[in-house]
FIVEX-802575 format. One record per residue (C-alpha): residue number from 1; residue in one letter; z, x, y. Coordinates in steps of 0.5 Angstrom, whole numbers, plus 500, padded with zeros to 3 digits. Example, Ala and Ser with C-alpha at 12.3 -4.5 7.8 and 13.67 -1.06 7.14 Angstrom:
2
  num  residuo   c3   c1   c2
    1        A  516  525  491
    2        S  514  527  498
This chain:
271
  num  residuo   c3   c1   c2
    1        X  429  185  043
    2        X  424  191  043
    3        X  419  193  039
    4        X  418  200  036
    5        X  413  202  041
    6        X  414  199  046
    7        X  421  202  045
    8        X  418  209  044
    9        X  414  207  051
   10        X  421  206  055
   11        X  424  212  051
   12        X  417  217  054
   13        X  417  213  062
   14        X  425  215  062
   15        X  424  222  060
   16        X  418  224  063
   17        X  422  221  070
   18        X  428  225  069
   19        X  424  231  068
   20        X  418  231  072
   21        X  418  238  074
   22        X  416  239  082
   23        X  416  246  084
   24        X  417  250  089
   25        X  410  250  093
   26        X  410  242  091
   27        X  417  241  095
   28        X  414  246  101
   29        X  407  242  101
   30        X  412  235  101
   31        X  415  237  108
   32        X  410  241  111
   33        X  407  234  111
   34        X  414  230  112
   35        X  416  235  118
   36        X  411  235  124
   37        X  414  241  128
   38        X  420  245  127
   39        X  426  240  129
   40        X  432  243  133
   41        X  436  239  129
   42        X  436  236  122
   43        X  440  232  118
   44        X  438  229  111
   45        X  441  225  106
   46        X  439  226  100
   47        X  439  224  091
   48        X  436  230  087
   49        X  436  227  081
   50        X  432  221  083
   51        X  425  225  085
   52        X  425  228  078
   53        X  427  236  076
   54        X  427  242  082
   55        X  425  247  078
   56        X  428  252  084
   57        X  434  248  084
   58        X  438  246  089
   59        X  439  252  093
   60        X  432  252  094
   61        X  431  245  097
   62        X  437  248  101
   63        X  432  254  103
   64        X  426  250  104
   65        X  429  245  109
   66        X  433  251  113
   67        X  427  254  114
   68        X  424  248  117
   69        X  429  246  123
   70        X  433  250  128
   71        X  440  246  125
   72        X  441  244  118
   73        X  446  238  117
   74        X  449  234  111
   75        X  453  229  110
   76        X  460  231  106
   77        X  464  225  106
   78        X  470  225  102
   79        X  473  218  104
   80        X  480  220  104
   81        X  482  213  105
   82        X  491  211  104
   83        X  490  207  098
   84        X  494  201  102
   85        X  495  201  109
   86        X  503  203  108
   87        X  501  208  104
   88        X  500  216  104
   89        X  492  218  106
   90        X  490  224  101
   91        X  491  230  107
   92        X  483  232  108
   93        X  483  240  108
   94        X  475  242  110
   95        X  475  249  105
   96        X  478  245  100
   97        X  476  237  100
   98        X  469  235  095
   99        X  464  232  098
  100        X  463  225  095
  101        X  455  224  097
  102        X  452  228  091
  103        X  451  236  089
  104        X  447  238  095
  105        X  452  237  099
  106        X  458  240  095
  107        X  453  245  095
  108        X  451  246  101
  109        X  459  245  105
  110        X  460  252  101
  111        X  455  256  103
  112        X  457  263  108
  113        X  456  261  115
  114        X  456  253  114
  115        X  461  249  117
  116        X  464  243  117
  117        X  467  237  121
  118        X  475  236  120
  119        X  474  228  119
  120        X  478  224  113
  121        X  472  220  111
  122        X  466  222  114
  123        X  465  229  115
  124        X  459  233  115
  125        X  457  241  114
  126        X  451  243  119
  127        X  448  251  118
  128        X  444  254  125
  129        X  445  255  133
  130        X  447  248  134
  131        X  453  248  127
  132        X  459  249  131
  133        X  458  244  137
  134        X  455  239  132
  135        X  462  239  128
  136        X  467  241  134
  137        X  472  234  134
  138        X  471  231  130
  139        X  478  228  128
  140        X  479  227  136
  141        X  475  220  135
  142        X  478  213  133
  143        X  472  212  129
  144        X  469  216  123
  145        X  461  216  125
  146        X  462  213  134
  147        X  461  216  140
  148        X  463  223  141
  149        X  463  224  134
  150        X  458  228  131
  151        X  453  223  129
  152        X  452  221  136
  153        X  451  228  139
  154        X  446  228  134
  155        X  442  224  137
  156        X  442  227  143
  157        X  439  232  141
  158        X  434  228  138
  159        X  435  229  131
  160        X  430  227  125
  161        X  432  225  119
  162        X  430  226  112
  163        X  432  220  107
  164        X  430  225  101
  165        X  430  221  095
  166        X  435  215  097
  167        X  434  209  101
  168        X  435  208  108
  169        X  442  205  105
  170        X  444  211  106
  171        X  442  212  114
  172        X  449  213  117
  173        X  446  212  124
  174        X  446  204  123
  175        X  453  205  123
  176        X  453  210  130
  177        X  448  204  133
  178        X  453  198  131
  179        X  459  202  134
  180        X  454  203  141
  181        X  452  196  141
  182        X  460  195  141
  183        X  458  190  134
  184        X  464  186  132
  185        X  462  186  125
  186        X  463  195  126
  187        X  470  195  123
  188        X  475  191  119
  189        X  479  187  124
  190        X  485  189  120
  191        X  485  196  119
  192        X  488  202  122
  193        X  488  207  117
  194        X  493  213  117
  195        X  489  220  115
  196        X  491  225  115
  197        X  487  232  115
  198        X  488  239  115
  199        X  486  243  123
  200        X  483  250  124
  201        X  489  253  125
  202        X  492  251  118
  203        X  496  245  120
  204        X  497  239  117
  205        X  496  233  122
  206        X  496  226  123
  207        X  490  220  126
  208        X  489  214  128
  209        X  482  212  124
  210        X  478  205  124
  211        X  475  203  117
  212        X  468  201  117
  213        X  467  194  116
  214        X  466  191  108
  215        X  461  186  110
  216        X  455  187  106
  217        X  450  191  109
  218        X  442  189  111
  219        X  440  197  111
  220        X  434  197  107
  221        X  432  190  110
  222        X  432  194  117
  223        X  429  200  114
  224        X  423  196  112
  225        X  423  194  119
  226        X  422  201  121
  227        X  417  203  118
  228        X  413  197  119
  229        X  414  199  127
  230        X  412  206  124
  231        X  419  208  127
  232        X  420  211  120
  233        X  415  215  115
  234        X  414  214  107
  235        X  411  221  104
  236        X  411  222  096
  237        X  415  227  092
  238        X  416  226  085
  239        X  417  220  082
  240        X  420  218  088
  241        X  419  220  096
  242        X  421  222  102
  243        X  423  216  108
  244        X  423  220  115
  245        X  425  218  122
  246        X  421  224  127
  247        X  426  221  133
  248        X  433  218  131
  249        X  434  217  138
  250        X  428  212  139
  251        X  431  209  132
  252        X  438  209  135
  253        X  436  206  142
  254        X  431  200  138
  255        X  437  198  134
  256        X  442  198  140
  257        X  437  193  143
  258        X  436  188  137
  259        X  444  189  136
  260        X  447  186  143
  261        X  440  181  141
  262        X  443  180  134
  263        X  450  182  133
  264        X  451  181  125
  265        X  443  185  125
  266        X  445  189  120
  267        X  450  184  116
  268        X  446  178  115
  269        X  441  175  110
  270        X  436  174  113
  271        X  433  179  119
């Protein structure tokens, strides 16, 4: 049981982490440092709460990312999966659906000019040139983040990554190197869900879509290993820090190797 003071100490820590104040020149500096050059394509993940307190908000991380790429990309999955496999699928309606990964994304999916991919599971809204083609056809794929999808086109433009504030858990991208390796732990062996989604003109409409697998992921063991091949960066904001990855591709194209070496790579207790 604690003591008074050091009560009072746990109290005073939790305190100064939930509102650790980072100002706007703070968060330009942090990716300033973070982003070499203007990347024409960036997707970010992202945890606010976790770096402490943006006294500009979330729409001015929004602004200070955008000015520092071409094509701003965020994750707005809504996992609008049938509670059971005879079940009906929740209809995913891209104008209407709330992401479920955290208030940028809800944020960001609902500003003018933003657009966002027609996926039931794993959409994602992008701003800039290269918005539209990112996004287009999403729900013409089988699988949620594999080839043809968004994340792949992605990494043919070379895209870099920011993991603002979480772990490189939450690097969709393994799951695009699983689905390219043709891994057998990608997707549940059992499941093909039945999604339903509305399309551009309004329609509601009906696909096939693999589930990933529910194996336990070994993420951020294999982001450790990346930033040890230097792969991926480390840079401190706040209380917490930013992971990036300069060149998803090149990240990509090792996984791939290590995954046709290893299948279970990404899956097994020990890498």
């Amino acid at each position: 049981m604690l003591n008074r003071q050091a009560l009072k100490g746990l109290v005073k820590k939790t305190y100064r982490r939930l509102f650790y104040r980072i100002r706007p020149r703070r968060l330009r500096s942090a990716l300033d440092e973070a982003l070499a050059g203007l990347p024409e394509v960036l997707m970010v993940h992202s945890s606010l709460a976790s770096c402490g307190h943006l006294t500009g908000g979330g729409m001015d991380l929004i602004k200070a990312l955008s000015e520092r790429c071409g094509t701003l990309v965020l994750p707005t999955h809504s996992y609008c999966y049938p509670e059971t496999q005879a079940a009906l699928a929740p209809v995913y309606d891209a104008q209407k659906t709330p992401s479920q990964v955290g208030v940028l994304t809800e944020m960001f999916r609902q500003l003018p000019g933003v657009v966002r991919s027609i996926h039931s599971t794993h959409s994602l809204a992008a701003s800039g040139p290269l918005a539209e083609w990112i996004c287009s056809g999403h729900h013409k794929n089988e699988t949620p983040c594999g080839r043809g999808t968004p994340y792949d086109k992605m990494l043919e433009k070379r895209a870099t990554v920011i993991l603002f504030g979480v772990s490189s858990l939450y690097y969709t991208l393994f799951h695009t190197a699983e689905d390219a390796a043709n891994s057998p732990f990608a997707y549940h062996p059992e499941t093909r869900d039945r999604l339903r989604f509305i399309d551009n003109e309004g329609v509601e409409r009906e696909m096939i879509g693999l589930r990933q697998s529910r194996e336990p992921y070994r993420f951020i063991e294999a982001g450790e290993e990346l930033l040890k091949l230097g792969l991926m960066r480390k840079t401190p904001l706040g209380q917490s820090s930013l992971l990036v990855i300069p060149d998803s591709l090149k990240v990509h194209e090792y996984l791939v190797s290590r995954l046709q070496e290893v299948p279970d790579f990404l899956r097994q207790r020990k890498i």
